[in-house]
C-alpha positions as CSV (number, residue, x, y, z in Angstrom):
1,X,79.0,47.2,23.1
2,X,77.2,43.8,23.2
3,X,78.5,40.5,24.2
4,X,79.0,37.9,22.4
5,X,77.4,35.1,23.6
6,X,74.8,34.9,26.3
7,X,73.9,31.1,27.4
8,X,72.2,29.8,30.8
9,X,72.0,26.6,31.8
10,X,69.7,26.7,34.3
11,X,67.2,29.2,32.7
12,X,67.5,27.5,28.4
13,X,67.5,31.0,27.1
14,X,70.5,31.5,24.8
15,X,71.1,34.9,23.0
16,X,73.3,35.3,20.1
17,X,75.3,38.6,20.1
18,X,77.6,40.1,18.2
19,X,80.3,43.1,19.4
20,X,78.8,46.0,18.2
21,X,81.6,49.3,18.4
22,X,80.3,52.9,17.4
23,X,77.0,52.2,16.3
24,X,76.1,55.1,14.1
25,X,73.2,56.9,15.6
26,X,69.5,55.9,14.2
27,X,71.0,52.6,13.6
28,X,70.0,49.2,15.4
29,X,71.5,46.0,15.8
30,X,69.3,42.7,15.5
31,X,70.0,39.8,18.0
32,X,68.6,36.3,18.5
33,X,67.1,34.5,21.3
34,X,66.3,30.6,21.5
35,X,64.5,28.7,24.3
36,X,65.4,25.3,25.1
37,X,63.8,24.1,27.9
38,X,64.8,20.4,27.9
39,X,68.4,21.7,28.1
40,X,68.3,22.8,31.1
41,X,65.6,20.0,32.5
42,X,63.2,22.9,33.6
43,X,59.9,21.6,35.3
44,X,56.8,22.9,33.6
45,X,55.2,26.6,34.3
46,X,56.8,30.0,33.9
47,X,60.1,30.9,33.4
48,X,61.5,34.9,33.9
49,X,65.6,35.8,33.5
50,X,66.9,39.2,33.3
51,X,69.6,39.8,30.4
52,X,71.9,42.5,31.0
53,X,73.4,44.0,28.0
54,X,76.7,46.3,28.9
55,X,77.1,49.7,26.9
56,X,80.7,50.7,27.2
57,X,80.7,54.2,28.7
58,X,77.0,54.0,29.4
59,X,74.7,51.9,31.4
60,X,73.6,48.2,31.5
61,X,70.2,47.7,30.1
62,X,68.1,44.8,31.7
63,X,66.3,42.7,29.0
64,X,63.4,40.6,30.6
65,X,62.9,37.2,28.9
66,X,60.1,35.0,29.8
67,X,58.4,31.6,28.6
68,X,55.7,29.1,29.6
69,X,57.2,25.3,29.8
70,X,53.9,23.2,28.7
71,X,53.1,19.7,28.2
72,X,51.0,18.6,25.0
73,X,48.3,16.2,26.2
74,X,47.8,13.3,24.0
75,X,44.4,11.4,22.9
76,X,44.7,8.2,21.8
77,X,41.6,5.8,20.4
78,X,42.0,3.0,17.9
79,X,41.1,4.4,15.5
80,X,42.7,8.2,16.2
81,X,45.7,9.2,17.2
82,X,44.8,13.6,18.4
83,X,47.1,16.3,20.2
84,X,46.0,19.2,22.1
85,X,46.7,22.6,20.3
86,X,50.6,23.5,20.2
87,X,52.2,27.2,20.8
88,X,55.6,27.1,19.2
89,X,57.4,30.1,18.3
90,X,54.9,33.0,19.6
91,X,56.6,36.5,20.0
92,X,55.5,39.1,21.9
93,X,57.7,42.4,22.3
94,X,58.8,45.9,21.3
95,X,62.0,47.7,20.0
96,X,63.5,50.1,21.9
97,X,66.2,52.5,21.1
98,X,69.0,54.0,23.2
99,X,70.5,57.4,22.2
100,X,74.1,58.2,23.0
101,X,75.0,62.3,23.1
């Protein structure tokens, strides 16, 4: 069983999840996460939180979300107006399954 919403203030993660009851076994169940950082007015360099998701019955899984906070640099000439290079949106994970007998 997952939560249904899971928002902190001080870390700008949010996670959307939905109740999930008797999951049929092979099955998986998608969830969202969004980083906000101006939210919750986090200085730049690393964030790490720890998201535990509850299985009725069974045992609470820890989920490890991390991010960078970075500041574009900005170039400016008369004639030229240039940013540094932008990472927005970059994933990097792996799925995971948990078996109930």
């Amino acid at each position: 069983m997952l939560g249904a919403l899971f928002k902190s203030l001080t870390s700008g993660f949010s996670v959307c999840l939905e109740r999930v009851k008797r999951l049929p076994s092979c099955e998986s169940k998608t969830f969202e996460v969004c980083f906000d950082p101006q939210s919750a007015n986090l200085p730049l360099g690393k964030v790490d939180v720890l998201l535990p998701i509850k299985v009725r019955g069974g045992p609470t899984f820890q989920v490890r979300l991390r991010a960078m906070v970075a500041e574009p640099s900005l170039c400016v000439s008369r004639d030229r107006l240039e940013f540094s290079a932008v990472q927005c949106g970059q994933f990097l994970g792996s799925g995971g399954h948990v078996w109930v007998g």
